[in-house]
Structure formats: C-alpha cells, structure tokens
N, C-alpha and C positions, 0 to 999 in steps of 0.2 A: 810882785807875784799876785796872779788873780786871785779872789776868795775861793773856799770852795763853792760848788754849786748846790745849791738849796734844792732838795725833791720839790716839783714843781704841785700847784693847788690844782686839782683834778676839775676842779668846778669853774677854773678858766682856762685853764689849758684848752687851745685847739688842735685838733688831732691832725694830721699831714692828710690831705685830699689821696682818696686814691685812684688810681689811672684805671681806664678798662682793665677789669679781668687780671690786674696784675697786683703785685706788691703794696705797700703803702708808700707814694712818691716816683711809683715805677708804673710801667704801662705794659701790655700784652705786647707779644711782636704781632705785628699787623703783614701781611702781604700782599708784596705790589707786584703784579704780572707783566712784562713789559713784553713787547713785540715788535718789530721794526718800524713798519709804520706806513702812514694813508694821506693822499690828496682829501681834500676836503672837502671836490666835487670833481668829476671827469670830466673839467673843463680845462683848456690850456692854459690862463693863467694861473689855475690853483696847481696844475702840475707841474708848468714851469717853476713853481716856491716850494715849492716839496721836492724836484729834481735838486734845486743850488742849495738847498739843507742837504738832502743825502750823499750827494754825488762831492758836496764842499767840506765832508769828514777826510781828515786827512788817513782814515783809518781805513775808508774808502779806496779813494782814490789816493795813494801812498808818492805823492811827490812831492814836490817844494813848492810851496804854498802859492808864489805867485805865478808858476805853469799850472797849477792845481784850477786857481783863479781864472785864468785866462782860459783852459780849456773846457769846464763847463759853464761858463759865463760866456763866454763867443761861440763857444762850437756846438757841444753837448745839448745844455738845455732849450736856444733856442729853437733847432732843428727838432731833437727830440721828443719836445714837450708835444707840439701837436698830434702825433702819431701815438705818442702815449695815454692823450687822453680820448682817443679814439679806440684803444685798444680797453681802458678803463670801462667806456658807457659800455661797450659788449657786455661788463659782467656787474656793471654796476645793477644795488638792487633798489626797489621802493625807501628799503629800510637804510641803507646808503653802501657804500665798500664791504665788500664781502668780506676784508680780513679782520675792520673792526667790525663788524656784527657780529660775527665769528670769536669775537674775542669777546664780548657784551656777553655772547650766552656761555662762555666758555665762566665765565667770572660768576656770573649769574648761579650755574650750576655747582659751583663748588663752593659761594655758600648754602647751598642746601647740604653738604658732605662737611662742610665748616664751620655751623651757625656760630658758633662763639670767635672766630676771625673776620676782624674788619679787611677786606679786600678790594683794592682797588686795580684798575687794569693803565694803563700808559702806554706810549707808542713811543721810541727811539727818538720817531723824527712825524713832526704832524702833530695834531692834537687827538689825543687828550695827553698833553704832555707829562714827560716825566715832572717836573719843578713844581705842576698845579698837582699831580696827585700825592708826592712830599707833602704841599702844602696840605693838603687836606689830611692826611697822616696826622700832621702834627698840632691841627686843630683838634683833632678828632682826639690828641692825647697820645698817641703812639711814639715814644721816642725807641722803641727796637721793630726792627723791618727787615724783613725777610723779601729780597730780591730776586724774582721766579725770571732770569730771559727766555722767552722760549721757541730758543733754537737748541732742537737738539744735541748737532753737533759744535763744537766750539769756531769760530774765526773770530780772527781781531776786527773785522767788520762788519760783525753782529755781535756777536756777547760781549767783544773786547769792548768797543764804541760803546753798547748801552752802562757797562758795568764803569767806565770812565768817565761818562756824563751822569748815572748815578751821583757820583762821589762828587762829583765836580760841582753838580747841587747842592749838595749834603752840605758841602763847606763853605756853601755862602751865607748860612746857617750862623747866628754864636753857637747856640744851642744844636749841634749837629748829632742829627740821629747816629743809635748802633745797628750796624748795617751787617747781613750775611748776605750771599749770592749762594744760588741752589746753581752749582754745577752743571754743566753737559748732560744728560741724560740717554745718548743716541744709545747705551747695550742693557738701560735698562729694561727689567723682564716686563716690567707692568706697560711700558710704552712700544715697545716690541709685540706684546700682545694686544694690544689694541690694533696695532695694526694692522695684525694678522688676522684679529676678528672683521673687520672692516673690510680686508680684501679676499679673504677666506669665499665669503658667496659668489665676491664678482668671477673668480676662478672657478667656481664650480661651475656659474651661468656661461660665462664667455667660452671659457677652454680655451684662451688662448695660445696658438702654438710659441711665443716668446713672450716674456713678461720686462721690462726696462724699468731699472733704478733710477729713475732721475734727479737728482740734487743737483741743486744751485750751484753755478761754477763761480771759481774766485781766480786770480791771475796765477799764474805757476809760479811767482817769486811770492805770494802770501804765505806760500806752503813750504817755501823753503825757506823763508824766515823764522820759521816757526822750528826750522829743525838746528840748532843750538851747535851742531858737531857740522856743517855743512858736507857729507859725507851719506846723507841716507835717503832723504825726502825726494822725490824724483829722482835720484843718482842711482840706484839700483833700481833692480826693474820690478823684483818682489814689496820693495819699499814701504804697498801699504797690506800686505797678506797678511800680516801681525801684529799687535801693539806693541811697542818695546818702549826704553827712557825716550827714545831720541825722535818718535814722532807721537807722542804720548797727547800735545797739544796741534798735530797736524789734521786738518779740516778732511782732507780727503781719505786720511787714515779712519778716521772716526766715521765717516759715510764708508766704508768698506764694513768695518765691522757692524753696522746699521743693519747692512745688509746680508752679513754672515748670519747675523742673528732672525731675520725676515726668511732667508731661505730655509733655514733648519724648521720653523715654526710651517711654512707653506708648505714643505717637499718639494723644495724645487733645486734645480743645478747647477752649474756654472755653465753649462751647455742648454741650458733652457732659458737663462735670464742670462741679463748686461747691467752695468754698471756704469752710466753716464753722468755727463753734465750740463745744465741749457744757461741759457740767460747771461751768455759772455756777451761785454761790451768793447768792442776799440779792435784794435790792430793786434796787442800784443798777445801772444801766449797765455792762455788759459788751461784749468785743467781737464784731460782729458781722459774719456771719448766724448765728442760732446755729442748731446741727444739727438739735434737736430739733422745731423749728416750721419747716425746710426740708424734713426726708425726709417730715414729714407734708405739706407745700405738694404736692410732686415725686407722692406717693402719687395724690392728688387731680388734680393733672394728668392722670393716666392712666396713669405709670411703673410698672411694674410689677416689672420685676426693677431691685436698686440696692445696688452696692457701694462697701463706705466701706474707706477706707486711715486710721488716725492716725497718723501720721508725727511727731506729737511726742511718739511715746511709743517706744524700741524694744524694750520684753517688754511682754507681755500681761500686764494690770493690770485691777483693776478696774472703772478707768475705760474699757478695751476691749470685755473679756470681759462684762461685767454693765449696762454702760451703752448701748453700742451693738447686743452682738450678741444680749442678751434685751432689756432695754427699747426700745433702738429697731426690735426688729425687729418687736415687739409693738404698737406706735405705729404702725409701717409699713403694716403688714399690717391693723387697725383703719380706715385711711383710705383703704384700698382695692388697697395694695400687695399685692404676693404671694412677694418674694423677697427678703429684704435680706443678704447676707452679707458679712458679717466680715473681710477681708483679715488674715492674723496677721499679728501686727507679727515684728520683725526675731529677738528670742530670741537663739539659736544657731548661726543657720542660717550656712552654712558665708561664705558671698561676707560677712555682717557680722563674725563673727569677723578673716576675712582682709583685710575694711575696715581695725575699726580696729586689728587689729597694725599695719597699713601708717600709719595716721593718729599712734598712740604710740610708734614706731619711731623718728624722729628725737630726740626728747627722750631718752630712752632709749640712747644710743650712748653709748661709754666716750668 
C-alpha cells in the first residue's frame, strides 16, 4: 500500500503551465474556419492537382474507388483542367483566388469581433490545409477547437468531407484535440440577414423583373441518400416545401428553406423568384432546375433584367464570379436578356462577420 502523500513544500513546487486564456493545464478553444478550397495558381498543372484532390473524395464523386480513379485521372482532370484554369485567371486577383482572399479577410475581421480567439482559416482541399492549421493550434496550445465549415447548407461533399478529414487529422495525433463542428447555418436569422442587407440595395437599383436562387447542385442520389426512409427526398413532389425527420440532413431541402427565409426578408414570391442549381458535372442526373437552362428559359420569356443570389456559397468563388456573373450573363443576354447581375456573396461584409461571431460565440465561452 502507497504511503500517504505528504502536502507538497510551496517553495519548490512548480505550478501546471497554463494554456491560453484557459484553465491550468487546459487551453482556450481556438477556431478553425475551413472552406472547400483553391488551386494555387490559374495555371493547368496547379488545377489539374487540385481537380484529383477534390474530384478523388470519394464523398465526391461516390463510386468504387478504382472507377473513381480512372475517371478523373483519364477523363475529368485531364480535359478539364485546362478550361478550368482559363475560367480561374478571368477572376483570379493581384492578391491571388478570390475565395481565399475572401477568406483571409473574413478570418481577419473576426478577430477584430474576437480578440481573445486564436483563429485560423484552412481549405478542405489546397492549401492552407487543414493538418498545417491543426498543427499550428496545437503549437499555439490549443488542445479544444471549435470547427466553423462554411457551407451553409449541409452535403456529404462539403461539411460531410471536411468534418471527416477534420477528424481523420485529429487522430493521427497521440495527443488528439477536443473537437466541436458549428452546424449548417442556412435558416439562421443573423446569416439570412446579411444577405438580405447585401442584396436589399442591388433590388432597389436593378428592379429586376425575376430574381434566381442559385446553389450549387449535387447528383440526385446525394439527396437521396441522405433520406434514411427512401420514400421522400425526390419521391414526392412537395418533398423539399418543409423540414421534417426525413429530410432534415437533405442539401436541397436546406437551400429551400435558405430561400424561404431570403424571400420573406426581400418581399419577394414564388412568382417573382426561382430556385436553381449550376455547376452539374458528367452525364447523370443532378438536382434540379438547373440555372443554366432557366435564366436562358426566363431570357426567352421576355425578362429582361435578372438577378441571381448563391447563398450556398459566402465568398465569391469561382463558381460566382466566372460562372454566373460572365458565363451566365453571357447566356443571358444571347437569349434575349439584357441585364443579369451578380448579387456578391457575403465576403466580409460587416452584418456576416457580426453573424457569425454571434453564431461561434457560444461554443467559444470559457
């Protein structure tokens, strides 16, 4: 049997180091922002290495590992990369990719709304990776992290992907951080308001006669995998008018209610606005209507001015700046349109910083 233990002599006792801002032995939670993610320059090879990262998630592209292989590695990125990095230099800037720049000031600004949070930003796929801003957490002393992805709405091919390479990091670790993820955010009010303030003047300026939701489409089986009863997600035709258990984690469900929430704030209708999707790749079934063969539909009707919001994206990306606001405006105006602009997405702007300080805030408390 041990002795008892003897009260220790004050005058050599050393005291437990203590961590930022936290306990004795313990550390602040720190937060990491992560974001999909950037070529490293708008040239072909840096996008062909950034294509066979994102396109070779199997969360991605959802097949069996050695078709997965073969078809961006023979088909996809060869072909694609060129054209994609010609679509990049359109919007690439001085400062480098619009999404991380976008993301630098987004990080920037909220320690100013944060000073007492160490804050780092990371890309899904590209650098500044997740695994090097871990490391720097945990130099920095931070063993609790607060995990921001920011895609509004959920899919296994953004939140799911980063929130499992998260982890997948984390445990190569002995010492592995404690880890939260800040949920979806598409119906909250402080991110719905931002938007609103941001597109609020372009509607007063423009008056356009239609306004288009555009979000990022994903295959039509992501969406039904995701519904658990296979009985409701695409199968009924109301499917996404509501939240219920059964599509609670469905992508296109959550861009509906985005947009329930953006209409009631704008005053706009369901006869004045659409609810689309862009940026389908390949042959199969994606979800629809897809943007590109509506704003030319809307063009041909006779609409003439037509502004688009994507709300599942909050910096301007590629997929904003280069797809929407020259290619489709180009498309647009081909079919008879004459004005299509651009709504910027959220960035820096001050009401989304002050979102989500307010959204990472709770997690965040000592």
């Amino acid at each position: 049997m041990e002795a008892p233990a003897q009260a220790p002599d004050s005058s050599t006792t050393t005291r437990p180091e203590r961590g930022p801002k936290g306990r004795a032995g313990a550390s602040a939670t720190a937060l990491l922002l992560v974001n999909l993610g950037t070529p490293a320059a708008p040239r072909t090879p840096e996008v062909r290495r950034y294509l066979r990262e994102f396109l070779g998630d199997p969360r991605v592209i959802d097949l069996p590992a050695p078709l997965r292989f073969l078809l961006v590695n023979a088909l996809i990125a060869p072909f694609r990369a060129p054209r994609s990095a010609a679509a990049y230099a359109k919007v690439w800037t001085k400062a480098g990719s619009p999404l991380l720049v976008h993301g630098q000031e987004l990080a920037s600004a909220l320690r100013q709304h944060l000073p007492d949070v160490t804050i780092e930003l990371a890309m899904r796929y590209g650098q500044p990776s997740i695994a090097d801003a871990l490391e720097r957490l945990r130099d920095a002393g931070h063993d609790r992290i607060l995990v921001a992805p920011l895609y509004p709405q959920y899919a296994s091919s953004s939140t799911g992907s980063t929130v499992e390479h998260v982890y997948r990091e984390a445990a190569r670790r002995w010492n592995t951080p404690f880890l939260q993820v800040l949920a979806p955010f598409y119906d909250d009010p402080g991110f719905l308001d931002a938007w609103a303030a941001i597109g609020r003047p372009v509607l007063e300026r423009l008056r356009p006669e239609h306004v288009l939701f555009s979000y990022h489409g994903l295959p039509e089986r992501h969406c039904t995998k995701s519904d658990d009863s296979g009985a409701h997600c695409l199968v009924r035709a109301d499917c996404c008018d509501a939240l219920v258990a059964v599509n609670r984690n469905c992508y296109r469900a959550q861009c509906f209610a985005t947009t329930r929430g953006l209409r009631a704030r704008l005053g706009l209708d369901e006869t004045q606005s659409t609810i689309t999707f862009q940026s389908r790749l390949g042959r199969t079934p994606w979800i629809r209507p897809y943007t590109d063969v509506e704003l030319v539909e809307l063009a041909r009707r006779g609409v003439k001015r037509l502004a688009v919001f994507c709300p599942a994206f909050v910096a301007d990306c590629l997929e904003t700046l280069e797809e929407i606001g020259l290619r489709a405006q180009a498309d647009f105006r081909a079919a008879g349109g004459e004005t299509l602009e651009l709504v910027p997405s959220l960035n820096a702007s001050p009401a989304w910083v002050a979102a989500l300080a307010r959204l990472v805030a709770p997690a965040l408390a000592p």
